[in-house]
N, C-alpha and C positions, 0 to 999 in steps of 0.2 A: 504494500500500500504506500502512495507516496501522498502527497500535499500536506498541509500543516506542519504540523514537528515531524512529521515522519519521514524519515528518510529511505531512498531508493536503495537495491543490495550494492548495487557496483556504482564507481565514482570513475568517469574520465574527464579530463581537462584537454579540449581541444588543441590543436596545434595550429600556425602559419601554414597554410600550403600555397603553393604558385598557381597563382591563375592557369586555368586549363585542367589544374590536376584529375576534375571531374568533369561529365558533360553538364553542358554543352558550354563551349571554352569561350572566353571572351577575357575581355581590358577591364579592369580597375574602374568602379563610378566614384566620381569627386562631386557629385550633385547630391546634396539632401532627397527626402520622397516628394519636398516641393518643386524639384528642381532649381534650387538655390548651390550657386558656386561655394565649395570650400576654399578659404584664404591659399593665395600658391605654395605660402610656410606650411601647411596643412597639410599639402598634398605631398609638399618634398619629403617631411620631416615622419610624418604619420607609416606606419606599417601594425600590421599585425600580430607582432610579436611584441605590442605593446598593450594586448590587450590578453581580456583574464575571461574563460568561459568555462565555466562548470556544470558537468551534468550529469546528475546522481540517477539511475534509471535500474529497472527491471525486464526481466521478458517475461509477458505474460501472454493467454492465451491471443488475445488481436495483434500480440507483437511486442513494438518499445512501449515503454510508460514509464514519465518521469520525471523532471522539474530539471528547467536551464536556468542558471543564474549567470549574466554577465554584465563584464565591467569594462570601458574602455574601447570598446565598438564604435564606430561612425554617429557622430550626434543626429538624431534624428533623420533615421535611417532604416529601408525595410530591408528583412533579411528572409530568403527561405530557409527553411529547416525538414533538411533532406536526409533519407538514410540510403545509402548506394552501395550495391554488392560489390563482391570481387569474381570477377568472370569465369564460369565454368563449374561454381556454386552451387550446393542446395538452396543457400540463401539468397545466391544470387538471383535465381529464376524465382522462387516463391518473390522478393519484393518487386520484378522486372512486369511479373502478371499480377500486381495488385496497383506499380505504376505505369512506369515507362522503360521503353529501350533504347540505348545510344550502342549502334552499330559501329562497328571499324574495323576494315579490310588491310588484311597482310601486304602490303608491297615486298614483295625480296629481291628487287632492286635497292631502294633506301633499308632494308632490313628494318622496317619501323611499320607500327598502326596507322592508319593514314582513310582520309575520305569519310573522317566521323558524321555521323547525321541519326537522327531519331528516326527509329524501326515502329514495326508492330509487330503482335503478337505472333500473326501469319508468317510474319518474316522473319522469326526467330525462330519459329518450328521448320521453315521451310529449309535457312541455310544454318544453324547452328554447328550440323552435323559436316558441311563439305570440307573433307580433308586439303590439305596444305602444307606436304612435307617442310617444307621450308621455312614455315614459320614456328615462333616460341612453344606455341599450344599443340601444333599439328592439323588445325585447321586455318581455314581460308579468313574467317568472320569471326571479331569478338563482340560478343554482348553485353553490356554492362547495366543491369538492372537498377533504377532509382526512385523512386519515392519522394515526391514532395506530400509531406502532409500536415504541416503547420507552418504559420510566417509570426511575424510581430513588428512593429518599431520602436525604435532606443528613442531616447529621451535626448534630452539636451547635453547631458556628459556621457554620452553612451550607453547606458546603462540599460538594461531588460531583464525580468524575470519574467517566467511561462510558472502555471504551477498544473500540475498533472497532464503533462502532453500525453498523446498517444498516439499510434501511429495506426489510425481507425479512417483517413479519409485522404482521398489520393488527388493532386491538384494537380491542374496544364502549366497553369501561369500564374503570376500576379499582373492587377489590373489598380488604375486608380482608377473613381469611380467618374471621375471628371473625363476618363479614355473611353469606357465602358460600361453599359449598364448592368450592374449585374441581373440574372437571372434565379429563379427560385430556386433552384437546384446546385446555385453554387455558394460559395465559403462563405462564411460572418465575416460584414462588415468591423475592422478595426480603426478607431480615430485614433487623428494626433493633432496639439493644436500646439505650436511656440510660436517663440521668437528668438531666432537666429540672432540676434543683439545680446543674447544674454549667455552665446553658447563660445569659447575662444578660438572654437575652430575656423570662424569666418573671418571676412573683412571688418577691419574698422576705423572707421575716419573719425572715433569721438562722439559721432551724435546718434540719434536715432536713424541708423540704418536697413532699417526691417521690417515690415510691417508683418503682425500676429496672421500667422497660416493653421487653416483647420485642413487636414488631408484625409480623406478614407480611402484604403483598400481593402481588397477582399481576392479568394483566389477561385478562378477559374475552374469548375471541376472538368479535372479527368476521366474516373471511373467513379459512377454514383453509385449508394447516397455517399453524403458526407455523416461520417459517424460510423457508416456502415463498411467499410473498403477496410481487409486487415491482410497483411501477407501471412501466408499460409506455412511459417516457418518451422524446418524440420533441424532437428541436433546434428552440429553443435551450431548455433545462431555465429556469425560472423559477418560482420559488415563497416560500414564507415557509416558518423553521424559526420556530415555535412550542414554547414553554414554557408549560401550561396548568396552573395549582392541579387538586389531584384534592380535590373535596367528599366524595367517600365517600358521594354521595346523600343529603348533609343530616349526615351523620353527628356527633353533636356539638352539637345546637341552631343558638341563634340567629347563633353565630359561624362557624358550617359553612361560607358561602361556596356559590357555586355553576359551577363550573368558567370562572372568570376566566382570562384572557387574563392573562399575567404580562410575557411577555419574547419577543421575534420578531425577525428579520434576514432582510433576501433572500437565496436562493439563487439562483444561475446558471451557467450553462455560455457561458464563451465559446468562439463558432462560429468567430470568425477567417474572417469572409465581408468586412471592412475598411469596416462600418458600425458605428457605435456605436449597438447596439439597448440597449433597456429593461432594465435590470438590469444591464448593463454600463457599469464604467467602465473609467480608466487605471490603477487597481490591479491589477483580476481580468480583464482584458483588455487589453493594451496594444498588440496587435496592431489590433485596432480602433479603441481609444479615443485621440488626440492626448495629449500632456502637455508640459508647458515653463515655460521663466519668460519672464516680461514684464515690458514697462518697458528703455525706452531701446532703443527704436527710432528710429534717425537719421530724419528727418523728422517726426516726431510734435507737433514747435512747443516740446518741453521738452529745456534741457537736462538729461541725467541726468548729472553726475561719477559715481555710485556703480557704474554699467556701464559706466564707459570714455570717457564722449564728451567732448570741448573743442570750442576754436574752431578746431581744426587736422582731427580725426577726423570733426567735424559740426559745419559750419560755418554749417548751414541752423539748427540750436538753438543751438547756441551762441557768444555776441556774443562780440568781439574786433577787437584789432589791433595786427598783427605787424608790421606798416613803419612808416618813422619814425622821429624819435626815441625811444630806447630808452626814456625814461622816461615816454612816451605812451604804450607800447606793452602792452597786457593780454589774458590769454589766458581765457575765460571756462571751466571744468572742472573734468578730475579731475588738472590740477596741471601739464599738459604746457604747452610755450609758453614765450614769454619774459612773465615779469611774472603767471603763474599768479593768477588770481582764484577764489576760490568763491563759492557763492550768493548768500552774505550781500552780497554789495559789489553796490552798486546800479547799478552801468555791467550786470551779468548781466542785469539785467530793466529796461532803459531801452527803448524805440523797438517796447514790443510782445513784446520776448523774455522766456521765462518758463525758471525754472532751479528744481532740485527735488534734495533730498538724500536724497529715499524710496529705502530698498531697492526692487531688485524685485520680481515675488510671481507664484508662481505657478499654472497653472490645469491643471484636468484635467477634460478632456471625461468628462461620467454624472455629474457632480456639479451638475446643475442650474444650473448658472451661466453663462452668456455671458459669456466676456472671455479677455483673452491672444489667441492666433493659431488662434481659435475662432469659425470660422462657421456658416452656413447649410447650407454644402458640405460640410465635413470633420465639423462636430458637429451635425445638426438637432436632439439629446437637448437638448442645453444651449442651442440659439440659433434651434429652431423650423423649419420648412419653406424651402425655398430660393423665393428669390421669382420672380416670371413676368416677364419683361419684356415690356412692353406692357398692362398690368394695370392703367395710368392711374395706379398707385402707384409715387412715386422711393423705393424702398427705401433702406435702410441702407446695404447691398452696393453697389448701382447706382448710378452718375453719368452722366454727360455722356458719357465715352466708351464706359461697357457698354451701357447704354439709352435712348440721345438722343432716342428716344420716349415714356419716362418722365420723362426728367431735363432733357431742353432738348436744344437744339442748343451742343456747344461752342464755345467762343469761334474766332477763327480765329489766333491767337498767342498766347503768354504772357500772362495775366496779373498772374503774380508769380513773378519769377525765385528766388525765394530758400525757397519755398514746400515745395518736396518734390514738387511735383505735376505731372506733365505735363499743364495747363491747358488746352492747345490738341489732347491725343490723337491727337501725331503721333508718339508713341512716344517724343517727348526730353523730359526734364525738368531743367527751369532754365537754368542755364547748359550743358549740353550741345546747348540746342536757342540753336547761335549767330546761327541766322537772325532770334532775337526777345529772346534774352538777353546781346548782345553787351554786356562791362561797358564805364563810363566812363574815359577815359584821364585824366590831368594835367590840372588845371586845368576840367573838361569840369563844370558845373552837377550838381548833384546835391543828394539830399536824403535817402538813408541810405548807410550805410558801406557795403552789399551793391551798391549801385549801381557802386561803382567795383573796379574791378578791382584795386585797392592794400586795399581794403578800408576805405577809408578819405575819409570825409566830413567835411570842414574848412569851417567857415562858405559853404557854399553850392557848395563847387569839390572835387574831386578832387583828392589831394596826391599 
């Protein structure tokens, strides 16, 4: 349930995108909805990335539903609010037959989309399917289904809030009423009345430059009724909410604009099937998606103090030694031990050991990023396909003992007891495996501190 205190499941905050990103493509309007010029400071200085849209929503059974709050938008100014699939969708066809189609044909000469123009239904059933080796998809025709089904205008400092939209009714256009008369069958009239003198985005010479404008529009239907028009959306929901400038068909001259693309953010439904699909992450899905911090994982070759580790907790990072006399004796970390050392002192990073005072940081599977306890398996969004063993490729994932037909055959003992690694993939690693990492007693040759079982290497012997 959204409106009043209640808020919708999921939160996205739209983004800048470039004129054209959606259909149908057009230039920037610098005219208010009365057709009133923005100051030229206005026009240079102003972009989208200066403004702030928030839109908490659900999917429910007619669709989206759910409240836009925004800040910093064009002063009194109309805006559609479109949802527009991704091509070759469930989602995208359920919103494409509840709005509209914007067709575009493969050139593979330019290797690019090209020839965009609004389709029908006939015409998406008809070429959907014609194959097109040569292009991205495999076909000749992309479809990209959209949905306008609510508009508004901002205020004098941009500003708009909707409260319980939904995406229940499907519009062609917007119209002012001063262009068009509306018809019974089409969208609620909305007013606005200012004055442009009171807003800083215009002109001003000082005096009253404005005279008080009352504007109505209203939108055009598409597919009737209004109220009644829902896309028929099947798991997992994926789409774009869309902010599109309304041109008014030119209305205005050369500064009209012609329905630019303003402000977009994905929508999603998480399925909670315990894969992290496309449009999911560990925000809007955390049943699927992983999340954590990283850094200062014992074995990793660093020590980290800042998560805990010494030369007592993780002995494998970090150097030290605790026998002896006392004033020999340093504990490499986060402060435990006798004789406590940090980074800075250079006994921490002597003989190959590396010591780090980074916080941790952490990662969230859908964010495009590979890293933290994020792989192939748990995240393919962020770290790509799992790999095949046998594939003649040693992957990332694979070694010696996952796929000793990609990676070698392992050793047949330790190769370094002090390492983290079960070297030999007999399941023991380092010193737990005492058949190959039994340490040095007293006296016994040696040539690092790990060697010896006091921990401690003294010109050539074990103390």
């Amino acid at each position: 349930m959204v409106g009043g205190n209640a808020l919708a499941a999921t939160t996205v905050y739209l983004e800048d995108i470039d004129s054209g990103l959606t259909s149908p493509t057009g230039n920037y309007r610098w005219l208010d909805v009365a057709d009133q010029a923005y100051s030229a400071a206005y026009q240079n200085d102003y972009n989208y990335t200066q403004a702030n849209v928030r839109v908490d929503y659900d999917i429910v059974a007619s669709g989206l539903q759910g409240t836009l709050h925004a800040t910093n938008l064009k002063p009194n100014f109309a805006y559609q609010l479109k949802l527009v699939g991704f091509a070759g969708t469930a989602t995208n066809e359920a919103i494409g037959l509840a709005g509209r189609w914007w067709r575009e044909e493969w050139n593979s000469a330019l290797e690019q989309w090209t020839n965009g123009t609004n389709s029908s239904d006939s015409d998406y059933y008809a070429k959907r399917y014609i194959e097109d080796l040569s292009s991205p998809t495999g076909y000749h025709y992309k479809f990209t289904g959209y949905l306008l089904f609510d508009y508004f205008i901002t205020n004098g400092n941009g500003e708009a809030e909707l409260i319980d939209f939904l995406t229940d009714s499907s519009y062609h256009v917007l119209w002012k009423t001063t262009q068009r008369t509306p018809y019974a069958a089409d969208g609620p009239v909305k007013e606005t009345r200012f004055d442009a003198d009171n807003s800083p985005a215009y002109y001003d010479t000082g005096g009253d430059d404005y005279f008080e404008k009352t504007v109505q529009i209203y939108g055009e239907i598409e597919r009737p009724p209004v109220g009644g028009v829902s896309p028929n959306f099947a798991n997992p929901v994926l789409a774009q909410l869309i902010l599109t400038e309304e041109s008014f068909h030119g209305s205005g001259g050369a500064l009209a604009g012609s329905w630019a693309g303003a402000m977009g953010g994905i929508v999603s439904e998480c399925n909670n099937n315990d894969i992290c699909d496309y449009s999911e992450n560990c925000d809007n899905c955390p049943n699927d998606c992983i999340s954590g911090d990283y850094g200062g994982v014992c074995g990793n070759g660093v020590c980290e103090p800042n998560v805990g580790e010494d030369c007592l907790s993780c002995p494998s990072d970090c150097r030290g030694k605790q026998k002896g006399a006392s004033k020999m004796q340093y504990c490499c970390g986060d402060g435990d031990g006798v004789n406590p050392a940090d980074c800075t002192d250079t006994r921490c990073i002597d003989e190959g050991y590396s010591c780090s005072d980074n916080l941790s940081e952490s990662y969230c599977c859908g964010d495009l990023v590979c890293e933290g306890d994020e792989d192939s398996y748990n995240c393919e969004m962020d770290c790509g396909p799992p790999p095949v063993c046998e594939d003649g490729s040693c992957d990332p994932s694979e070694d010696q003992c996952t796929c000793p037909v990609d990676c070698g055959t392992p050793p047949s003992n330790e190769t370094n007891c002090s390492d983290g690694l079960d070297n030999d993939c007999d399941g023991l690693v380092d010193s737990d495996d005492t058949s190959d990492c039994a340490c040095f007693s007293k006296r016994e040759t040696c040539t690092l501190d790990s060697e010896c079982c006091s921990n401690w290497c003294h010109r050539g012997a074990c103390k």
